[in-house]
Structures are given as C-alpha cells and as structure tokens.
C-alpha positions in Angstrom: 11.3 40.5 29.5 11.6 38.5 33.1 8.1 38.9 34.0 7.0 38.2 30.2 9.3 34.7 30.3 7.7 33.7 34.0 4.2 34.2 33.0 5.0 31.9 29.8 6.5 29.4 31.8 3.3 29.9 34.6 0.9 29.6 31.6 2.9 26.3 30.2 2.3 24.8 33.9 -1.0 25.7 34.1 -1.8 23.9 31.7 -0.2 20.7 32.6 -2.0 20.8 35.6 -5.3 21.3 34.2 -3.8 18.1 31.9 -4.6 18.7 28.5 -4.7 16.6 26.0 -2.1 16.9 23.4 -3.4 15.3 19.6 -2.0 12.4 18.2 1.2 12.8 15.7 2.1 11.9 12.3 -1.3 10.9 11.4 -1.6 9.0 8.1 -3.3 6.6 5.8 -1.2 3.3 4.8 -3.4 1.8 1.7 -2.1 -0.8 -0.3 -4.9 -3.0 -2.4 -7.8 -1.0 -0.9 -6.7 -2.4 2.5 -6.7 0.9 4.3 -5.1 1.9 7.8 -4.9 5.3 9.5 -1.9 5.3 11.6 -0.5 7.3 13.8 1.8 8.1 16.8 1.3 8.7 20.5 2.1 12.2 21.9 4.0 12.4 25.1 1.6 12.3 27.9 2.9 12.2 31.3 0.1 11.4 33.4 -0.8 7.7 32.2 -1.3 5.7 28.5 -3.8 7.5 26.0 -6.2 5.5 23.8 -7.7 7.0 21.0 -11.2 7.3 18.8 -11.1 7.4 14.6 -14.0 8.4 12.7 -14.9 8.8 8.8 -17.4 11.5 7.7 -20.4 9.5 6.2 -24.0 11.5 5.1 -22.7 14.6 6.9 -22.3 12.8 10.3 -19.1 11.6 11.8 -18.7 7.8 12.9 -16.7 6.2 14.7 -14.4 3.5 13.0 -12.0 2.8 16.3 -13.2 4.2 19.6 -11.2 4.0 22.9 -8.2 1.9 21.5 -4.9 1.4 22.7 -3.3 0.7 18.9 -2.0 3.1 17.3 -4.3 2.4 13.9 -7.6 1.7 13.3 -8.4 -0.3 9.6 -10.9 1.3 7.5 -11.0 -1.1 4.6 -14.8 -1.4 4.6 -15.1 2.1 3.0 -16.5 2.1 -0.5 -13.3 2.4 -3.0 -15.4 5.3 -4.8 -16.0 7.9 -1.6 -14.5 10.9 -0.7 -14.0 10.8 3.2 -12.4 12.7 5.8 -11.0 11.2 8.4 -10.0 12.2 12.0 -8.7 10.8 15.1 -8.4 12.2 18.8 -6.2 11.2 22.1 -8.2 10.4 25.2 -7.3 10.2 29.1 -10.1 9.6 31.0 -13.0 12.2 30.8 -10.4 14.5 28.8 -9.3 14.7 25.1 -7.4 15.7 22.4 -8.2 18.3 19.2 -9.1 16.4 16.7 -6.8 16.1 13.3 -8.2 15.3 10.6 -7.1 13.9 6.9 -8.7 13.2 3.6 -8.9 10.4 1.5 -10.4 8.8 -1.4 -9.3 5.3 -1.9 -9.2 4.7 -5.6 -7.1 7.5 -6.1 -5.1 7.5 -2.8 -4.6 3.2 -2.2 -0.8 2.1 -3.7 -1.4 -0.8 -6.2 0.8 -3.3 -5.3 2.8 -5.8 -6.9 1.3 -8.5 -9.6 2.4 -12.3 -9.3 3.6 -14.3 -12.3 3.7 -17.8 -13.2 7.4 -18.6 -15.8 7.4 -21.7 -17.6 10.7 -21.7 -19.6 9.8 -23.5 -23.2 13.2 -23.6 -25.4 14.7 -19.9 -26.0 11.4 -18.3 -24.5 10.0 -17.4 -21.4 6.2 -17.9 -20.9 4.7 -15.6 -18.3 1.2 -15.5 -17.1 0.5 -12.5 -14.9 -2.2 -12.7 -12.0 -3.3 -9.1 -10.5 -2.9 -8.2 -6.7 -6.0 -9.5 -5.3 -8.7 -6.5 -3.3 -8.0 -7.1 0.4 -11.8 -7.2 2.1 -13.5 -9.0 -0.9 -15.4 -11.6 0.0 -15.0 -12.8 -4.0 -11.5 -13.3 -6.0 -12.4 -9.4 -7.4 -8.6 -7.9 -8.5 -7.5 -4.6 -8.6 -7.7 -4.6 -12.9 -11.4 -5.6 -12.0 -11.7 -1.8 -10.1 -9.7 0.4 -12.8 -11.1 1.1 -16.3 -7.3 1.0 -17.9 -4.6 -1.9 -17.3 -1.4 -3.0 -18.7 1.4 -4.3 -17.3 4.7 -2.8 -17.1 7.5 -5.8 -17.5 11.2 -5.5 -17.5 13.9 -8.3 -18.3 18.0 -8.6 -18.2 20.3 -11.0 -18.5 21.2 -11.7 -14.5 24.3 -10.0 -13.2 23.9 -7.7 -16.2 23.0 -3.7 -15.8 21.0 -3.4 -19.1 17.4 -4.0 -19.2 14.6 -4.4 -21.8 11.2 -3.2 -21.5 7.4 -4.0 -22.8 3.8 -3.5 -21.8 1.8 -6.6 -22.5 -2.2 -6.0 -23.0 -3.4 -8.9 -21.4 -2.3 -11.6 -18.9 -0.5 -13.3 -20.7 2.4 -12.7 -22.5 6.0 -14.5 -24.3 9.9 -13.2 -24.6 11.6 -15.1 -27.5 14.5 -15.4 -29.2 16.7 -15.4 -25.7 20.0 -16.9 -25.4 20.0 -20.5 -24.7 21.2 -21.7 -21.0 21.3 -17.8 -19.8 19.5 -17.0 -17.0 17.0 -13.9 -17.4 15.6 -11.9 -14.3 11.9 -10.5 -15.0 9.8 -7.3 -13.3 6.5 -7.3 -13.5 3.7 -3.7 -12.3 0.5 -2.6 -13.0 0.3 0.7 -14.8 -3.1 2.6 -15.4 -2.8 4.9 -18.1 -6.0 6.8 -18.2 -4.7 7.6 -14.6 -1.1 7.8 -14.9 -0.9 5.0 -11.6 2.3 3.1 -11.4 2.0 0.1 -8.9 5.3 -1.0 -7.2 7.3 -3.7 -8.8 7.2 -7.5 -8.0 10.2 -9.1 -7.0 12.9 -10.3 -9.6 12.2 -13.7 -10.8 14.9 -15.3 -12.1 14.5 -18.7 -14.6 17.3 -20.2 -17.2 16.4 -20.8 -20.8 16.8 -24.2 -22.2 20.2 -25.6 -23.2 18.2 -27.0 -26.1 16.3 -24.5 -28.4 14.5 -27.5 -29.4 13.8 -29.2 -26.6 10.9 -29.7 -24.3 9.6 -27.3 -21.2 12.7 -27.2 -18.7 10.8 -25.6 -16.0 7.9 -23.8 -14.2 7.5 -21.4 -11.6 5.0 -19.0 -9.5 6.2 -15.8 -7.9 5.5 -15.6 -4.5 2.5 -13.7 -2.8 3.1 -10.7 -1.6 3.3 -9.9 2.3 0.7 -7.0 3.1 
C-alpha cells in the first residue's frame, strides 16, 4: 500500500513538472436574444496566467472564434440562429495546452428570450399597453425576436399593487387594453413572450406600475415606456 501511495504521489509530480495543461472549467453558453457567449473559468495553474482559444465546428472543420485570449469568454453571436454547432475551448501556456471541452448548441432552441418592453397610457378606468419585442442583438436592422419564431403571444399578468392576487391574459398582437379597473387604484403589469408551437417561455419584464384615473370620464392621466433591458 506504501509503495502503491509513493508512486501515486511520484506520478502526480511528474506531471507537474512536465506542466500539463489542465482544461478550462465550468464551460458554458450565456444566450440571451441571440447574443451568444461561451464562458468559462480558469483552472489553477501554478506556473503563470493561461489564455485560451474557442472554436465552432463549421463544414466539418473547426475555427477559431477567440484564439490566445486572456478573457474568460469569447462572443459567438455571428453564428446563424438556425445551425447546430459544437463548440470547444482549450487553456494554453506557452507551447503547451489543454484537452479540449467541448459543448453543443443551437441558438434558436438554446438562446433565453428576454424580456418585452411596454408603453402604458392610462385612459379613464383602462390601461392601454402597447408591447414592443426584445430586439436581436447583432442585427444590423430593427429585426425582433417575434420576427425569428413562427408562434408569438404574450403572456401579461396584472394586480392591484401591494395585493397578492393576480389576473392573467395572452394578447395576440401588440397591442392590447384592461378595462373596467377601479378608479384611482394603482395596477402593477408583467409582460413575456411565450411561443407555443415551442413551449418557450421568455423571462418577465419588470413590474410597471401606473394609477387609473380619478375620473372614469375623464381625459388620458398619463403615459409611460418600460425601460430597456440591460444585456
């Protein structure tokens, strides 16, 4: 058992000395809107600071994406969002390097829709809400993420603020009107993109907030935009 433990321990040293390579960690794709980064984290490498090469499979041939970087991601938004691709990404010291590890992805099924803005305008006992799709990040035209998918709705949700119970629709189009709401109440409103034919859930927007009229009668009280999204 002694001479079985020492020549584990010898065979661990040697090869520190010969300085292998160890492969990066946690590797993984962060898409959100088709705007795509691998990530990943540095092993523990005593003998100085690693940099790193990511590649994409393309026509049977790997290419390089990132090569010899010092971040710890490299953005692949440029793929097309209808390819299948494997990915993989290597440490490198000097003449030496890493396994590589790969991952797959496929970004119309894989990217994480994210959240829709609205525009309120409060007229009487109604709130009118126009909804504006997350925009494609690396489009050089206004193109949208309903633009990509075949099916879109839009999952709202509404309460009464500081209440617990909340009401629920799933308007067609982009635009849409609660009425009938209590007069001078304020109402907190939800808003996701939903594709059915896929069974997608985006993430929510923010609560926006807005207080109906005091007069059913009376004219618009008040407008406003939810804010853009931070990436």
């Amino acid at each position: 058992m002694a001479w079985s433990l020492g020549s584990w321990l010898g065979c661990c040293l040697l090869v520190s000395a010969l300085g292998m390579v160890p492969p990066p960690k946690n590797v993984r794709m962060n898409s959100v809107n088709f705007k795509n980064i691998l990530q990943w984290e540095s092993p523990a490498f005593p003998k100085g600071n690693l940099t790193f090469t990511a590649q994409y499979l393309s026509y049977r041939k790997f290419q390089d994406k990132c090569s010899g970087t010092a971040l710890m991601e490299c953005d692949f938004s440029s793929l097309s969002k209808y390819g299948d691709y494997i990915l993989r990404v290597r440490a490198e010291f000097a003449d030496e390097h890493s396994e590589w590890v790969n991952i797959t992805f496929c970004p119309v099924d894989d990217t994480i829709i994210g959240p829709p803005r609205m525009q309120v305008e409060v007229v009487a006992d109604s709130l009118h809400i126009r909804f504006l799709a997350p925009q494609i990040h690396y489009e050089t035209t206004a193109w949208t993420m309903k633009s990509i998918y075949d099916s879109w709705v839009y999952n709202l949700q509404y309460w009464k603020n500081g209440t617990d119970e909340k009401f629920q629709t799933t308007p067609q189009y982009d635009f849409t009107v609660i009425r009938n709401l209590e007069p001078q109440t304020t109402y907190c409103i939800q808003v996701q993109g939903f594709l059915p034919d896929w069974n997608k859930t985006g993430e929510w927007s923010e609560p926006l907030c807005e207080q109906t009229a005091t007069d059913v009668f009376g004219p618009p009280s008040s407008q406003h935009t939810s804010a853009l999204p931070t990436l």
